[in-house]
DRENMARPA-802118 format. One record per residue (C-alpha): x, z, y; residue number from 1. Coordinates in steps of 0.02 Angstrom, whole numbers, always signed. Example, Ala and Ser with C-alpha at 12.3 -4.5 7.8 and 13.67 -1.06 7.14 Angstrom:
2
> +615; +390; -225; 1 .
> +684; +357; -53; 2 .
This chain:
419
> +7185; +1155; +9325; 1 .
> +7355; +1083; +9224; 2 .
> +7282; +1021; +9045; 3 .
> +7414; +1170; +8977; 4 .
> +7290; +1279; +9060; 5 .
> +7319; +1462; +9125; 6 .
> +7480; +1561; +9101; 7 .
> +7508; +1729; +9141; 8 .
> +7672; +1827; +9105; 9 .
> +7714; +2002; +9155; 10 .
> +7538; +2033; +9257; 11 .
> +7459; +2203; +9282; 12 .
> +7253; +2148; +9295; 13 .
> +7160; +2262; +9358; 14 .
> +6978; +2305; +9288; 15 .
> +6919; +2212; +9147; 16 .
> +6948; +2006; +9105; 17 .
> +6772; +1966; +9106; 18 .
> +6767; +1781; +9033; 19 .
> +6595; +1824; +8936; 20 .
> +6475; +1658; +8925; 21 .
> +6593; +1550; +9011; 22 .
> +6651; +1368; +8942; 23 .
> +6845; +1378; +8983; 24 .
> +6947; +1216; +8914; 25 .
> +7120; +1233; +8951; 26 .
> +7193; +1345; +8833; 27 .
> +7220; +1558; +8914; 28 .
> +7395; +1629; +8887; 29 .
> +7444; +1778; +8953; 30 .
> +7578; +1877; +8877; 31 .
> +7675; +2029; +8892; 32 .
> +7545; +2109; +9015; 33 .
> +7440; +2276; +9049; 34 .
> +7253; +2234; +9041; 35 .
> +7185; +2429; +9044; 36 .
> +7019; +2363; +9054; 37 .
> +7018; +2252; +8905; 38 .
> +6950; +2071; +8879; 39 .
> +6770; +2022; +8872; 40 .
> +6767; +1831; +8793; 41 .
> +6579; +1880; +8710; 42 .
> +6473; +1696; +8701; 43 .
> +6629; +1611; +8767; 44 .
> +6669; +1428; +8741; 45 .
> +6870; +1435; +8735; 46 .
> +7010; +1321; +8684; 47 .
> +7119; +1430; +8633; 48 .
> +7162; +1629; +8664; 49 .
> +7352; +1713; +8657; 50 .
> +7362; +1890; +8717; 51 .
> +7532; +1899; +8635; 52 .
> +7628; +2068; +8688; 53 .
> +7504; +2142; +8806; 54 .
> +7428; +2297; +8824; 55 .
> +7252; +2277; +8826; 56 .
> +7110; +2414; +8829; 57 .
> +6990; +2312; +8692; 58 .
> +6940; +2160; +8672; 59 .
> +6756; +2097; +8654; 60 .
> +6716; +1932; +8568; 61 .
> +6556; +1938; +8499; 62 .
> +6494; +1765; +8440; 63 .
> +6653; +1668; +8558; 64 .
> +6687; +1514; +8511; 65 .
> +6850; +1447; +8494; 66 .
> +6914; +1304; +8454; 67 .
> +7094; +1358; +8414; 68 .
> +7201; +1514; +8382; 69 .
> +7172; +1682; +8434; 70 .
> +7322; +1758; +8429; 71 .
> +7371; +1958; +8467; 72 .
> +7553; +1968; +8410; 73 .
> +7652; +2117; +8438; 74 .
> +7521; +2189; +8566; 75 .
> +7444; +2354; +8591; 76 .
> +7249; +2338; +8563; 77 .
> +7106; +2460; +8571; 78 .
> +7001; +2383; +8461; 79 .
> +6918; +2212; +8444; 80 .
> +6738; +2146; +8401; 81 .
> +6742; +1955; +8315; 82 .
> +6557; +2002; +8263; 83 .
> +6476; +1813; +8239; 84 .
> +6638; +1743; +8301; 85 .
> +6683; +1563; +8275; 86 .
> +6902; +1538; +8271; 87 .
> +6944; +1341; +8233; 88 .
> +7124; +1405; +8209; 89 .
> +7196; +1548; +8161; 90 .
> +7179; +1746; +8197; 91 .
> +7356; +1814; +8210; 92 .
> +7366; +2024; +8219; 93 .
> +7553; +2015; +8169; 94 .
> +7671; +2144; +8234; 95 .
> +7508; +2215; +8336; 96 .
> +7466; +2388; +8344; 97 .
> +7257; +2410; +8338; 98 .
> +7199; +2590; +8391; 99 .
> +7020; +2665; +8342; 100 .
> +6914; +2699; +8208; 101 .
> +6855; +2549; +8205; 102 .
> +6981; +2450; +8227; 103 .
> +6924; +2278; +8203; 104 .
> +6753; +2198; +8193; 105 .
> +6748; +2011; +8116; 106 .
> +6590; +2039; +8016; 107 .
> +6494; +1885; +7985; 108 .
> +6648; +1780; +8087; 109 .
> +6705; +1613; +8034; 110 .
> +6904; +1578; +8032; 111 .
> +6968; +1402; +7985; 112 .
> +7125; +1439; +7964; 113 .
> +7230; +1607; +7918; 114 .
> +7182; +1792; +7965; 115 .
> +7366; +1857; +7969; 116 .
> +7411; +2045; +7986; 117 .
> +7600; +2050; +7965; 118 .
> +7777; +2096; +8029; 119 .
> +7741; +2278; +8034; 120 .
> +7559; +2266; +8089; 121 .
> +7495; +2435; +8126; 122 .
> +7311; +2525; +8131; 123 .
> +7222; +2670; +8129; 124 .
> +7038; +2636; +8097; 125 .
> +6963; +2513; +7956; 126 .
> +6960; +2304; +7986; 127 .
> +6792; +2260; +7955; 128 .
> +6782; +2081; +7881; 129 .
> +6599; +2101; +7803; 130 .
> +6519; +1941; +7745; 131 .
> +6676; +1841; +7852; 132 .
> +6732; +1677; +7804; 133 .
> +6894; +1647; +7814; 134 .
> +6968; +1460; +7767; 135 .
> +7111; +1490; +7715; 136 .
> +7229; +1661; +7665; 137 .
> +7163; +1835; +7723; 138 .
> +7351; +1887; +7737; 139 .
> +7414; +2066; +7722; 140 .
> +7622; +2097; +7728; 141 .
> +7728; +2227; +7797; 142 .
> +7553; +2303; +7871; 143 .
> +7522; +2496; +7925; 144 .
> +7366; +2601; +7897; 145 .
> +7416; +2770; +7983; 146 .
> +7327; +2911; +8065; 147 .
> +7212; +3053; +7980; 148 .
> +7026; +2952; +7987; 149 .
> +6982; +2829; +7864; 150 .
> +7067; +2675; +7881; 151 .
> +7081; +2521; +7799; 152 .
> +7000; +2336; +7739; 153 .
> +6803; +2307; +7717; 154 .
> +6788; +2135; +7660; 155 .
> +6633; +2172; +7563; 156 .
> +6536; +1974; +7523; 157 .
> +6689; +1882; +7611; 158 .
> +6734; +1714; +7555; 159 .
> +6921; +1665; +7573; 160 .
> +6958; +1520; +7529; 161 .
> +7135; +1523; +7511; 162 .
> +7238; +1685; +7456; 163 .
> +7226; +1871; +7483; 164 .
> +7376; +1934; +7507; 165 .
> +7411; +2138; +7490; 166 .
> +7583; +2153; +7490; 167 .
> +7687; +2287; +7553; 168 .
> +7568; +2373; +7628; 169 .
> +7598; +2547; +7688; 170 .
> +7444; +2657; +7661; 171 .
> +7359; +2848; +7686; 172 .
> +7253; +2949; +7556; 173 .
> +7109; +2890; +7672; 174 .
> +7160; +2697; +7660; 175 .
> +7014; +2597; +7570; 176 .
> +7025; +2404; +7511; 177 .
> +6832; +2370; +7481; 178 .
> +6825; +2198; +7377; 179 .
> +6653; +2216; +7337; 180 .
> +6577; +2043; +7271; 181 .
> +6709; +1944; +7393; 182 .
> +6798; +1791; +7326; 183 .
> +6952; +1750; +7338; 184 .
> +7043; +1575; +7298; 185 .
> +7180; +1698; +7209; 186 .
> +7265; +1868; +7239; 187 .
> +7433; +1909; +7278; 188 .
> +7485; +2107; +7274; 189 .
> +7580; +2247; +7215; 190 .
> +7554; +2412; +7147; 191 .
> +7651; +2506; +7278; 192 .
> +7506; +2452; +7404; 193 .
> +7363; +2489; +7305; 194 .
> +7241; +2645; +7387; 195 .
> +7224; +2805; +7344; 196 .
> +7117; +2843; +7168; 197 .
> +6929; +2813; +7220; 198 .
> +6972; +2727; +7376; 199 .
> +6978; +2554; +7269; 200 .
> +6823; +2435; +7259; 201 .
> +6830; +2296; +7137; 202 .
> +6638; +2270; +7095; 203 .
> +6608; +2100; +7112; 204 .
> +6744; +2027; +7171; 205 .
> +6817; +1863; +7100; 206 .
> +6970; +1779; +7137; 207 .
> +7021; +1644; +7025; 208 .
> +7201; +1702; +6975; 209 .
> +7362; +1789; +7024; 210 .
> +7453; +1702; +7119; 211 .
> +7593; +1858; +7131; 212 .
> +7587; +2057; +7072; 213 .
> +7565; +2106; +6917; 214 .
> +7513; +2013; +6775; 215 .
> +7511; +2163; +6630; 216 .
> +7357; +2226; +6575; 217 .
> +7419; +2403; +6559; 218 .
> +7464; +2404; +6750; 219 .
> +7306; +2317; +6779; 220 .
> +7213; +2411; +6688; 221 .
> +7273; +2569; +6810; 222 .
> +7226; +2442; +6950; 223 .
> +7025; +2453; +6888; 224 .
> +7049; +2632; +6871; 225 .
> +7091; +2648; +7070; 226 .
> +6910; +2623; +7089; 227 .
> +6791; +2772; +7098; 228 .
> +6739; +2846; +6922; 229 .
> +6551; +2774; +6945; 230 .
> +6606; +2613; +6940; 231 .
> +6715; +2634; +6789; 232 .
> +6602; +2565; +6670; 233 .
> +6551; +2418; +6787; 234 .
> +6584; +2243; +6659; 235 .
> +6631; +2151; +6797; 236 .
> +6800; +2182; +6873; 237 .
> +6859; +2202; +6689; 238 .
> +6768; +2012; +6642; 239 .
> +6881; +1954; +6792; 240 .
> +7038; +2040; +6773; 241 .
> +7025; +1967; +6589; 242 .
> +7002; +1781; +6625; 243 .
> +7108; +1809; +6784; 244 .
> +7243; +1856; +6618; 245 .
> +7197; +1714; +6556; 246 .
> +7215; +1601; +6689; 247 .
> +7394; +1669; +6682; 248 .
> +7408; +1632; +6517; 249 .
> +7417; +1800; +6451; 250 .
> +7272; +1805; +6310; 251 .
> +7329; +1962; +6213; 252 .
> +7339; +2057; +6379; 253 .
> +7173; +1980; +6414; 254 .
> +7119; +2047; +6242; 255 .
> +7166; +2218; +6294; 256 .
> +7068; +2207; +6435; 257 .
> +6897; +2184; +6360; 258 .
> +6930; +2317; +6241; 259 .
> +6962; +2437; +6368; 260 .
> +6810; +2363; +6456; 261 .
> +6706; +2410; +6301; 262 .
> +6787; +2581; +6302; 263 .
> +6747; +2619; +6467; 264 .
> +6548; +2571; +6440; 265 .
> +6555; +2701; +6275; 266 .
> +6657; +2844; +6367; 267 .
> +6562; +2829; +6554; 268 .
> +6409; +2713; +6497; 269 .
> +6281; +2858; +6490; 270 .
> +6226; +2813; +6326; 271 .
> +6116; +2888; +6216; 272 .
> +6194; +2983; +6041; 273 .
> +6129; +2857; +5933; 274 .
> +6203; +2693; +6031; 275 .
> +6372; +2782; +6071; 276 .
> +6386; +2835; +5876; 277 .
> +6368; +2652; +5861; 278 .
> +6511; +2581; +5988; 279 .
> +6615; +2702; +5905; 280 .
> +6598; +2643; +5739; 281 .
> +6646; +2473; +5838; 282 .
> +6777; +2518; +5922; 283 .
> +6876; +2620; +5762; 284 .
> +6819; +2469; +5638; 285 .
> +6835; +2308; +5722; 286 .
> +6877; +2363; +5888; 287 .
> +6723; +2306; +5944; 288 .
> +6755; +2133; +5866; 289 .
> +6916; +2094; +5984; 290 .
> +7037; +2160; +5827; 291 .
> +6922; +2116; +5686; 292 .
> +7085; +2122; +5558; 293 .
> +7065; +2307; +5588; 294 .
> +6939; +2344; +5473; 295 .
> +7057; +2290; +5325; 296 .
> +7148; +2438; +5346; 297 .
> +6990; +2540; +5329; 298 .
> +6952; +2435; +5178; 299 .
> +7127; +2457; +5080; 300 .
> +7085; +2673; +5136; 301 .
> +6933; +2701; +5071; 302 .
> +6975; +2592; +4900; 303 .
> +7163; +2674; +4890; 304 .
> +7049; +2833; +4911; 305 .
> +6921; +2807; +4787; 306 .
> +7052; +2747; +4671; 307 .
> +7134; +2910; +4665; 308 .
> +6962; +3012; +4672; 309 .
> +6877; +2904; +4561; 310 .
> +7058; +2915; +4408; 311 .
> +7019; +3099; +4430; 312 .
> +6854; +3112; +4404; 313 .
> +6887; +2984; +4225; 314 .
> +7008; +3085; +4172; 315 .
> +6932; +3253; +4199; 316 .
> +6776; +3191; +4108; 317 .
> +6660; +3191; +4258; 318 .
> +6628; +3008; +4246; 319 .
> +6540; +2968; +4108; 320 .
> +6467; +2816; +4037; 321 .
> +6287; +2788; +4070; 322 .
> +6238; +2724; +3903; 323 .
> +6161; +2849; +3787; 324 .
> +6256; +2807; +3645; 325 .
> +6417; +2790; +3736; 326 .
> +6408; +2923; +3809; 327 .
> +6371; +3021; +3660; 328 .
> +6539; +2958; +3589; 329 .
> +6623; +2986; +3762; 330 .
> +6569; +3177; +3748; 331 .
> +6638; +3176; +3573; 332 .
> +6794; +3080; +3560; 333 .
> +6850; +3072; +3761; 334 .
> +6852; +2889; +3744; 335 .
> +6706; +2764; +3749; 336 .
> +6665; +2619; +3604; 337 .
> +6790; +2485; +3598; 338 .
> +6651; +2357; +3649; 339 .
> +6595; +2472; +3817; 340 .
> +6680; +2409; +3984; 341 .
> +6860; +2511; +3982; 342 .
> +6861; +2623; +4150; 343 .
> +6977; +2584; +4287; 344 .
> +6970; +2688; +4448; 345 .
> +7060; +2545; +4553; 346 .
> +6892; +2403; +4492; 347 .
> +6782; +2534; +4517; 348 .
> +6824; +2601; +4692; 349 .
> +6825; +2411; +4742; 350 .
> +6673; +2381; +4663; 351 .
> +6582; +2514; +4726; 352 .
> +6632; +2459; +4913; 353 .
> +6620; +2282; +4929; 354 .
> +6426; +2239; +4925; 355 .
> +6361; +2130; +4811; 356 .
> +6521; +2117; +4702; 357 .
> +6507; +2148; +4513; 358 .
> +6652; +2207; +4424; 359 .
> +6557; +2282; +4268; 360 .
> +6616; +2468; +4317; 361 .
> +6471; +2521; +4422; 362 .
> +6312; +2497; +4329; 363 .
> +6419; +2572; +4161; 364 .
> +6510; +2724; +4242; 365 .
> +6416; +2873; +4350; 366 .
> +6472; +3053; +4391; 367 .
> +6395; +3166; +4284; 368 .
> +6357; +3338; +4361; 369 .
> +6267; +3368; +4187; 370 .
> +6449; +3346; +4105; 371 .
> +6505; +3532; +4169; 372 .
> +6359; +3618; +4102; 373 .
> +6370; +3709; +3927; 374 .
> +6296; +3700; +3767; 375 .
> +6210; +3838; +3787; 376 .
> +6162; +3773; +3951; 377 .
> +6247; +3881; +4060; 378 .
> +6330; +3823; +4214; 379 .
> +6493; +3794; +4241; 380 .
> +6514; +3790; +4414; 381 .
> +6701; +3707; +4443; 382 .
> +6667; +3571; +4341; 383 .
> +6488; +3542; +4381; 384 .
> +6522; +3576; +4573; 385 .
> +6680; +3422; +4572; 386 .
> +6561; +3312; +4494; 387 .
> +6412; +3358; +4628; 388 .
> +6558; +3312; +4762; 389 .
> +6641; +3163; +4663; 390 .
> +6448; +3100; +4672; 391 .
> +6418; +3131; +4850; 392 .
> +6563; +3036; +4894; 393 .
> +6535; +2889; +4789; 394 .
> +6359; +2883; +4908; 395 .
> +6457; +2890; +5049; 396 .
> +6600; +2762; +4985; 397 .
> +6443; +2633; +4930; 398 .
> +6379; +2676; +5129; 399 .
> +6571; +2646; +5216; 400 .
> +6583; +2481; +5103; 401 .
> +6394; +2408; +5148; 402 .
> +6469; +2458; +5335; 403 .
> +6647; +2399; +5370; 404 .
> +6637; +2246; +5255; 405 .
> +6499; +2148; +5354; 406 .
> +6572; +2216; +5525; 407 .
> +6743; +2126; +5473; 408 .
> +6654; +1965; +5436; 409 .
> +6532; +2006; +5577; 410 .
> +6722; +2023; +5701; 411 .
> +6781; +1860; +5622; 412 .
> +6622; +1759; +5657; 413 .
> +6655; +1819; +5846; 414 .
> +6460; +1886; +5837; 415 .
> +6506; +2049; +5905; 416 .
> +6604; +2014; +6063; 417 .
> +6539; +2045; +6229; 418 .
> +6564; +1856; +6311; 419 .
């Protein structure tokens, strides 16, 4: 045989190419022909393999060996099995149209160079690339999932070493892209391609950076949320998508990220009432120690508030000294002695909330529910109500500051974030 091996143009073979568990070295070309009864290369030993433009009934290639390209351009396939295959070169679908459910078996198949499915590459049943290695780019461009059964890409546990590419990539409601725990060198999409909500499977899967697509965490973020709702609270996808940010240079987007990764684990978690009351207090404080400067506005509330409440109370009388003999002048004259700590709402609503700060307002000044009580000791209930209230709050104002002021140094000190 010529060293540039067989070629076949044009032919009409009849019955099936039966080539199983034979050591061919030349490489086999035979293009533009009608094989009906498909191609059987199974435990094969082959050179190299191009089918390019013909119309063959399926092809067969379980655990074949080859030590260059396979390549099926612009043909008309029904079906193929790489199961176990070994492909020196490359594995070249584009322009092909593959028919049947399952479309395309390379599960557990090692490619050393690119799996390419482009130029209007066109199926109706779901490429299987479970656990495949592929060495360099798993390549998706101008590709067609059509047809009513499920369709798509399984590359559940594959390792690419180079790119995945997802680009313009026409799709069904049935179309799936299963990513779970494959890695990728880097990705390369767009949002136009992405499946169907639920049809989207992210768990696992790393893949170093973007290499093209976008790079926003809002339209990432609706990325993730292409992924079925159990999997919503799943840390991982949003750890990656976050240093993937990163990576790009894009830290406040990546900051975005793992708060809405922390949201997701309080709103679909499955938490108990005590530990979601918890991340929720998190997330409006500190948000969950990614915006720690938050809590300052929480801080400058509650002391604006008490400010007001606590002026009030003063100057309605319901805060009263708690010194006997002040407070017997207090009741008397409206004013305390001149040597008793002067009241000022402001210092004592900012007293009262930071821990462990003394001002000199809080151990001198207390609501007095007594204070709206009579002479005669009769109730009065306005007065004496207020004060009950003005009392209450001042527990919970003490409570909010002994809360939000650690949590804000807590934020700062980065002890709260989920790394």
């Amino acid at each position: 045989m010529h060293p540039s091996g067989i070629g076949i143009a044009g032919a009409r073979i009849i019955g099936p190419l039966d080539l199983s568990y034979q050591r061919v070295l030349p490489p086999i070309t035979i293009l533009s022909s009608a094989i009906a009864g498909g191609v059987d290369i199974s435990f094969a030993h082959l050179n190299s393999l191009d089918l390019g433009r013909s119309h063959v009934g399926s092809i067969s290639a379980q655990q074949a060996n080859v030590a260059g390209d396979v390549l099926l351009e612009g043909g008309d396939y029904g079906g193929a099995n790489f199961f176990r295959a070994r492909i020196g070169g490359s594995l070249d679908f584009s322009g092909a149209n593959l028919r049947g459910d399952a479309a395309l078996s390379a599960v557990e198949a090692s490619i050393d160079g690119d799996a390419l499915f482009h130029n209007g590459f066109t199926t109706t049943g779901v490429l299987d690339f479970r656990l495949a290695r592929v060495g360099r780019a798993l390549s998706f461009h101008d590709a067609r999932f059509v047809g009513a059964a499920p369709n798509g890409l399984n590359a559940e546990r594959a390792q690419i070493a180079g790119p995945l590419y997802w680009v313009d990539v026409a799709h069904t409601p049935d179309t799936i892209l299963d990513l779970n725990d494959a890695r990728a060198d880097s990705l390369w999409d767009d949002a136009a391609s992405w499946p169907a909500a639920g049809n989207l499977n992210l768990a696992g899967f790393v893949y170093g950076e973007f290499s093209g697509g976008p790079v926003t965490a809002s339209a990432r973020l609706a990325w993730l949320r292409r992924q079925p709702r159990s999997l919503w609270a799943d840390p991982q996808p949003y750890r990656e998508l976050a240093r993937a940010l990163r990576a790009n240079g894009a830290e406040e987007d990546a900051i975005e990220v793992e708060i809405a990764q922390e949201n997701a684990l309080t709103n679909y978690g499955n938490l108990s009432f005590g530990h979601r009351l918890w991340r929720e207090t998190l997330r409006a404080t500190i948000g969950y120690g990614y915006r720690p400067l938050r809590a300052l506005w929480w801080i400058a509330g509650f002391v604006a508030a008490g400010a007001i409440l606590f002026g009030w109370g003063y100057r309605a009388g319901l805060i009263t000294p708690t010194e006997a003999d002040a407070y017997a002048q207090f009741c008397q004259t409206g004013t305390p002695p001149p040597h008793y700590p002067p009241f000022s709402g402001f210092i004592y609503s900012l007293e009262n909330f930071l821990p462990v700060v003394d001002l000199h307002q809080g151990t001198y000044w207390r609501p007095n529910p007594a204070r709206g009580a009579s002479a005669g000791g009769a109730s009065e209930p306005p007065a004496s109500r207020f004060a009950s209230l003005l009392r209450i709050y001042l527990w919970l104002h003490i409570l909010a500051g002994w809360t939000i002021t650690p949590l804000l140094f807590a934020g700062l000190s980065g002890l709260l974030r989920n790394s």
